[in-house]
C-alpha positions as a Markdown table, in Angstrom:
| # | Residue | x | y | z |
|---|---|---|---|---|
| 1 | Unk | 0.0 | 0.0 | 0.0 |
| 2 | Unk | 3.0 | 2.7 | 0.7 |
| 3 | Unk | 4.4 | 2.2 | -2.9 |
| 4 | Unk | 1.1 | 2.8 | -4.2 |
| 5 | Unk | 0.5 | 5.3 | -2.2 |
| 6 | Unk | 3.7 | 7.2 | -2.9 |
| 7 | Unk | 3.0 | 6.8 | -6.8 |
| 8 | Unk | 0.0 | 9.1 | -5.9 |
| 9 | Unk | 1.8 | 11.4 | -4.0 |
| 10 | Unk | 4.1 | 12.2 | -7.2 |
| 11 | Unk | 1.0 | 13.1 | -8.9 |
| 12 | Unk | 0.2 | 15.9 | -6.8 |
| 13 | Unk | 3.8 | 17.5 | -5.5 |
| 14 | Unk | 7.0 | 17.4 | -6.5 |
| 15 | Unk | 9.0 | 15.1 | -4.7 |
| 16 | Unk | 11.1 | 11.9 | -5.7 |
| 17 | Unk | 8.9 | 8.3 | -4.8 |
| 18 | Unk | 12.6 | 7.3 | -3.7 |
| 19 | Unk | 12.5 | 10.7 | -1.2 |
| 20 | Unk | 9.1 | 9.8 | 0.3 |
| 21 | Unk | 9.4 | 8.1 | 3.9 |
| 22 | Unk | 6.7 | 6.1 | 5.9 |
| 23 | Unk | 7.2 | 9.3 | 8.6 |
| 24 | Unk | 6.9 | 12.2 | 5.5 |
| 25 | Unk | 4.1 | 14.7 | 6.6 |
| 26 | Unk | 2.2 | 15.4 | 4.0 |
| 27 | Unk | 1.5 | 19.2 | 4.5 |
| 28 | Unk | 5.3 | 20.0 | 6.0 |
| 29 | Unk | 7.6 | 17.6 | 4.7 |
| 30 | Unk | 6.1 | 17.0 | 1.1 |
| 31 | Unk | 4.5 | 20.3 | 0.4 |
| 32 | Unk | 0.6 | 19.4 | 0.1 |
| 33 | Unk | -1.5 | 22.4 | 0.3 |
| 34 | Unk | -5.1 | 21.1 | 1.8 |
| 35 | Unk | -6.6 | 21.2 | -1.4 |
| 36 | Unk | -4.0 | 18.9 | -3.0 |
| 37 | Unk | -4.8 | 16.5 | -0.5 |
| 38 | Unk | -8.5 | 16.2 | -0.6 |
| 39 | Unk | -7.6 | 16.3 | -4.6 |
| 40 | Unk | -5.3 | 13.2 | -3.9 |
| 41 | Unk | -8.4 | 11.8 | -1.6 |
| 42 | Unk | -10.3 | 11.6 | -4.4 |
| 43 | Unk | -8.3 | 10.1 | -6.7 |
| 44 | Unk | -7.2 | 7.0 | -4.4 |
| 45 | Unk | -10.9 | 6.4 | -3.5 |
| 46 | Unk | -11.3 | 6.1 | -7.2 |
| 47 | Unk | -8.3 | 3.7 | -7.6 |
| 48 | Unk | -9.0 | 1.3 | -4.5 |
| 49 | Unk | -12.5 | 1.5 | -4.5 |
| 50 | Unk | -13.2 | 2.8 | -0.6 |
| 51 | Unk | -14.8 | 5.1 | 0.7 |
| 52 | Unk | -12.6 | 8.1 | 3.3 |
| 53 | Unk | -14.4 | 9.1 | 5.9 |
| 54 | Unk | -13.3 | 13.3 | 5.8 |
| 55 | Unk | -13.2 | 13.2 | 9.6 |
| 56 | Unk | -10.7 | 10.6 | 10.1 |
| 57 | Unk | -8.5 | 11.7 | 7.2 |
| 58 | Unk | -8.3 | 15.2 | 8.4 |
| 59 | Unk | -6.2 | 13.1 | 11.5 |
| 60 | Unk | -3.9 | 11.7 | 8.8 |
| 61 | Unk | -0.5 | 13.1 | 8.9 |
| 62 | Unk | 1.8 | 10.7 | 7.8 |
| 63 | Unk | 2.6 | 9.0 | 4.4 |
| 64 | Unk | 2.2 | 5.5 | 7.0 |
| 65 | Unk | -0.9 | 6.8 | 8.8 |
| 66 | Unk | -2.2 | 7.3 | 5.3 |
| 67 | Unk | -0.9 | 4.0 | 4.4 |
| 68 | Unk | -2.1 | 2.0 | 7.5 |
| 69 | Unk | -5.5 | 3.6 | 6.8 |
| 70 | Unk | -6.4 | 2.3 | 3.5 |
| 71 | Unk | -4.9 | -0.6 | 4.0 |
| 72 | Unk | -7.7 | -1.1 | 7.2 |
| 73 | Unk | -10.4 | 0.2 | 4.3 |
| 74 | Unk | -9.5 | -2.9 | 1.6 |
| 75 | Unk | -9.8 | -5.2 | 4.2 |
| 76 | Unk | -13.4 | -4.4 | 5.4 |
């Protein structure tokens, strides 16, 4: 789920997948303005078929946290 995940990422900031750590913060290590991030939202609900609850992924700071999450949402 992190490689995925950071294949995303490169879509929406510019930053290396090889620079992007389980600990990058989205909004002050990788440079995500809020709006790229629900963007990005939006696209991964569309490529693994889940649904983000906005509340919880307002919580999410971390490319793991992220990771961890969907991860949880395939498996239910």
């Amino acid at each position: 789920m992190f490689d995925k995940l950071a294949e995303i990422i490169t879509n929406y900031v510019e930053v290396k997948k090889e620079d992007i750590r389980p600990e990058s913060r989205f909004m002050e290590d990788l440079g995500f303005s809020s709006f790229d991030f629900m963007s990005m939202l939006g696209e991964i609900e569309e490529e693994l078929d889940v649904e983000i609850n906005q509340e919880e992924a307002a919580n999410i700071r971390t490319v793991q946290e992220a990771a961890d999450y969907l991860e949880k949402l395939s498996n239910e």
